[in-house]
Backbone as CSV, one residue per row, in Angstrom:
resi,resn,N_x,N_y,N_z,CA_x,CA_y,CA_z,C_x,C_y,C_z
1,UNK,132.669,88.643,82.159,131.732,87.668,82.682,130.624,88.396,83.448
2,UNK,129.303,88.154,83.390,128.140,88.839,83.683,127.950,88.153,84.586
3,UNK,127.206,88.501,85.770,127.329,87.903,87.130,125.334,87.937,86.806
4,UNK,125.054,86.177,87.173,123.650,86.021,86.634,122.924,86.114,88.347
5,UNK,121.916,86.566,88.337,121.181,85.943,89.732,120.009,86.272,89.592
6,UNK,118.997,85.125,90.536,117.957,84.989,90.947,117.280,85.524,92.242
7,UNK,116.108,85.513,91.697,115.297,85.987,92.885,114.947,84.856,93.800
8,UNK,115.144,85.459,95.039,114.774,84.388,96.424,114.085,84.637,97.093
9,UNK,113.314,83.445,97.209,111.556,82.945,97.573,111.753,82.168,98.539
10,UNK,112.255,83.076,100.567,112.019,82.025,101.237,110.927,80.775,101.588
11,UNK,109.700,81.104,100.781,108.557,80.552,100.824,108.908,79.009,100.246
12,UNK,109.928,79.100,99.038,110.392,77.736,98.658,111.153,76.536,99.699
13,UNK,111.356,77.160,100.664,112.424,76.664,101.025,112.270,75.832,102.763
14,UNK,110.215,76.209,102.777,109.546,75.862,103.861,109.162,74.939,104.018
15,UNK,109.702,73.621,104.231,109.302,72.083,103.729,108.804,71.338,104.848
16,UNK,109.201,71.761,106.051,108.579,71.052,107.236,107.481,71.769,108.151
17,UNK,106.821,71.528,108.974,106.398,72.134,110.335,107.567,73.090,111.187
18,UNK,108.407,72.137,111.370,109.650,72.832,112.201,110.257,74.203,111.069
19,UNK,110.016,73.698,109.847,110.636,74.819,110.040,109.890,75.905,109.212
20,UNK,108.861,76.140,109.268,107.894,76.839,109.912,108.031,78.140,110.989
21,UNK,107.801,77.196,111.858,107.813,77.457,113.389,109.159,78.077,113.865
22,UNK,110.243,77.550,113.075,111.678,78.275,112.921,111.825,79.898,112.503
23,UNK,111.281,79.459,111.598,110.970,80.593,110.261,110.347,81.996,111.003
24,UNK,109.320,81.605,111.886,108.450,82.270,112.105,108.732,82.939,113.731
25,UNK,109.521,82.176,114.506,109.551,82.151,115.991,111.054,83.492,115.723
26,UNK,111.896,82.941,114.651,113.074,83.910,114.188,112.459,85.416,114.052
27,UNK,111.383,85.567,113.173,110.624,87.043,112.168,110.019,87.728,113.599
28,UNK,109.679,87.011,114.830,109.423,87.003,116.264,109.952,87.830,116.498
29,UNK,111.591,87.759,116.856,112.342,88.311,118.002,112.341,89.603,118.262
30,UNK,112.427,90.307,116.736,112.501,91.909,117.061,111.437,93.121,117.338
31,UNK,110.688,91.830,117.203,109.015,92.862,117.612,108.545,93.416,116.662
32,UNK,109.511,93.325,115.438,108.655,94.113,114.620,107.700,93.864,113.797
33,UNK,106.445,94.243,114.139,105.064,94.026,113.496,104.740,93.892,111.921
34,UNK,105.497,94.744,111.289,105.387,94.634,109.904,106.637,93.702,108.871
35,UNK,107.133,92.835,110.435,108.676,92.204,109.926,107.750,90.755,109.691
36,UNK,106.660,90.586,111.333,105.956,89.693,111.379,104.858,89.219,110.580
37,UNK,104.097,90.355,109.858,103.241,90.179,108.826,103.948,89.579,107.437
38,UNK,104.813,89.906,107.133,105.463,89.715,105.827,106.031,87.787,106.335
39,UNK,106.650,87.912,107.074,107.148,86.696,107.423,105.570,85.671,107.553
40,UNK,104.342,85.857,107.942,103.489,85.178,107.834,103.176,85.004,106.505
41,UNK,103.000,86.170,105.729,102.598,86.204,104.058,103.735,85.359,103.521
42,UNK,104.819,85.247,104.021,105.714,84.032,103.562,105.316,82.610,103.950
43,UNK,104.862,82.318,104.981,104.698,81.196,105.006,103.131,80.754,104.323
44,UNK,102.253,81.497,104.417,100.976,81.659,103.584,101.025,80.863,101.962
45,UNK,102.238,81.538,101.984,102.593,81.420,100.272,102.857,80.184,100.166
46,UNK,104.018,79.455,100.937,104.643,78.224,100.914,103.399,77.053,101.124
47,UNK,101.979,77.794,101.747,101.423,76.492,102.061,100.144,76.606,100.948
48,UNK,100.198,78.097,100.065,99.377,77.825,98.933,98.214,79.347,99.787
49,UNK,98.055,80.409,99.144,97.480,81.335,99.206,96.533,80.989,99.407
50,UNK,95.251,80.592,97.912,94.517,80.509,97.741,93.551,79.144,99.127
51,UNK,94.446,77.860,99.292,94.041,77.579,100.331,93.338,78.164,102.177
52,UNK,94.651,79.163,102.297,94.438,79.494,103.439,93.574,80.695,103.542
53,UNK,93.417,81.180,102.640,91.993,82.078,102.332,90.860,81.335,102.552
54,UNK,90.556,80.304,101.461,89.119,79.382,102.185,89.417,78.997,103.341
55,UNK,90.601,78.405,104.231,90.198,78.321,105.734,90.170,79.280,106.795
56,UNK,90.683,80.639,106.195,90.594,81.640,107.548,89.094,82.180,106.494
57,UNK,88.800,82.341,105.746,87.318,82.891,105.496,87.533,84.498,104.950
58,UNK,89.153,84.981,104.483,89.600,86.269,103.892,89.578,85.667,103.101
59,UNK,89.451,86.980,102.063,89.674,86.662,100.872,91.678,86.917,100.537
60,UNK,91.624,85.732,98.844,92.908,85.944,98.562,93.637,87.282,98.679
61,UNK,92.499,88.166,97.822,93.555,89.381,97.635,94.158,89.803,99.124
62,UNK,92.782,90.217,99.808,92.689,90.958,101.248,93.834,90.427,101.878
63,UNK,94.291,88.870,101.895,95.484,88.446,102.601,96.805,88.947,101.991
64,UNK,96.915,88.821,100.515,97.996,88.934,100.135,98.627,90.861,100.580
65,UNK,97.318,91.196,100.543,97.883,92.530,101.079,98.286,93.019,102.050
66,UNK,97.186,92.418,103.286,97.484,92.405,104.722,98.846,91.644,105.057
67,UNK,99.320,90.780,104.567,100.473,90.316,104.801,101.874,90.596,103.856
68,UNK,101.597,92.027,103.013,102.902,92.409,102.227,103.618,93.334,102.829
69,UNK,104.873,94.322,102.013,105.177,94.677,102.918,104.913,96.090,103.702
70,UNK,103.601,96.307,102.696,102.675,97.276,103.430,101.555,97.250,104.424
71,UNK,101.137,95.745,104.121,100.293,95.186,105.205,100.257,95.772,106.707
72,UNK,99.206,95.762,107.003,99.000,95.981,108.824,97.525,94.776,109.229
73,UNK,98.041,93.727,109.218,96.889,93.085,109.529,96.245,93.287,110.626
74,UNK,95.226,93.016,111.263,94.517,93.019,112.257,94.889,91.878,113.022
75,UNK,94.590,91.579,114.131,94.860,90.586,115.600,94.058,89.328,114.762
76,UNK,92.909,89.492,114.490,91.639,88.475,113.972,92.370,87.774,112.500
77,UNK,92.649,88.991,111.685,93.703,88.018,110.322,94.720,87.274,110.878
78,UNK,95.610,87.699,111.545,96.759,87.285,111.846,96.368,85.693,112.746
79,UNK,95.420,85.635,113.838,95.064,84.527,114.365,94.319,83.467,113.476
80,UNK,93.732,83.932,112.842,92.848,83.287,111.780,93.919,82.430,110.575
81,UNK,94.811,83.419,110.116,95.779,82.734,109.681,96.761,81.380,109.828
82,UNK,96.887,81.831,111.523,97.881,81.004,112.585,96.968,80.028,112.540
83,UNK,95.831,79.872,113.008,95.117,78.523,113.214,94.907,77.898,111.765
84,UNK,94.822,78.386,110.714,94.393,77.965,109.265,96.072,77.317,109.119
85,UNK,96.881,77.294,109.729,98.462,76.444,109.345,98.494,75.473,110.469
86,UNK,97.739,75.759,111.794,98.001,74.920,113.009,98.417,75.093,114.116
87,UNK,98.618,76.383,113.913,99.674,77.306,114.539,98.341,78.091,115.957
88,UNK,99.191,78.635,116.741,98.609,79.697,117.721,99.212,80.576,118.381
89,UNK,99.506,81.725,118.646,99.977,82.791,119.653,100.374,82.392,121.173
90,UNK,101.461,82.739,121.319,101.624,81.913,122.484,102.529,83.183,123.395
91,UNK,102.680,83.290,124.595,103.171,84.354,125.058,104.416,83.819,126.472
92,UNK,105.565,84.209,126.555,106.886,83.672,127.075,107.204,85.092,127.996
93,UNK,107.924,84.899,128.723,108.795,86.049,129.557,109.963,86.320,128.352
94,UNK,110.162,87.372,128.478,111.236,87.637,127.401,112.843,86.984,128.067
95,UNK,113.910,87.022,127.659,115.028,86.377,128.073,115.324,87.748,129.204
């Protein structure tokens, strides 16, 4: 018996705001910058690439790259992004 499997696209699986903001507040915790870009290029995806390019004013490609998992976006993509979903940067005392 051949063991079948698929590829997984958390981007499918992003159906609300909350969880979103779940999604994203999680890719958060460890600080890591290039954990956080990819996790944005995930949610990017879920809400339609080509959209959030005409509202942050990057182009498609430029995003899809800045947010893979070679990406290093800049402060300006990354905010530009956040506001093009609804979203904003927000800053907490750590636990």
């Amino acid at each position: 018996m051949t063991l079948k499997t698929t590829h997984f696209d958390p981007a499918a699986y992003l159906e609300s705001e909350e969880d979103v903001v779940a999604f994203l507040d999680a890719a958060m915790e460890d600080g890591d910058a290039a954990h956080i870009a990819r996790a944005l290029g995930v949610v990017a995806r879920s809400k339609g690439m080509t959209e959030i390019a005409r509202r942050t004013g990057v182009g498609r490609q430029a995003l899809y790259g800045a947010l893979s998992n070679e990406g290093n976006p800049t402060l300006e993509t990354l905010t530009a992004v956040l506001a093009a979903l609804g979203l904003r940067l927000s800053v907490q005392r750590a636990a």
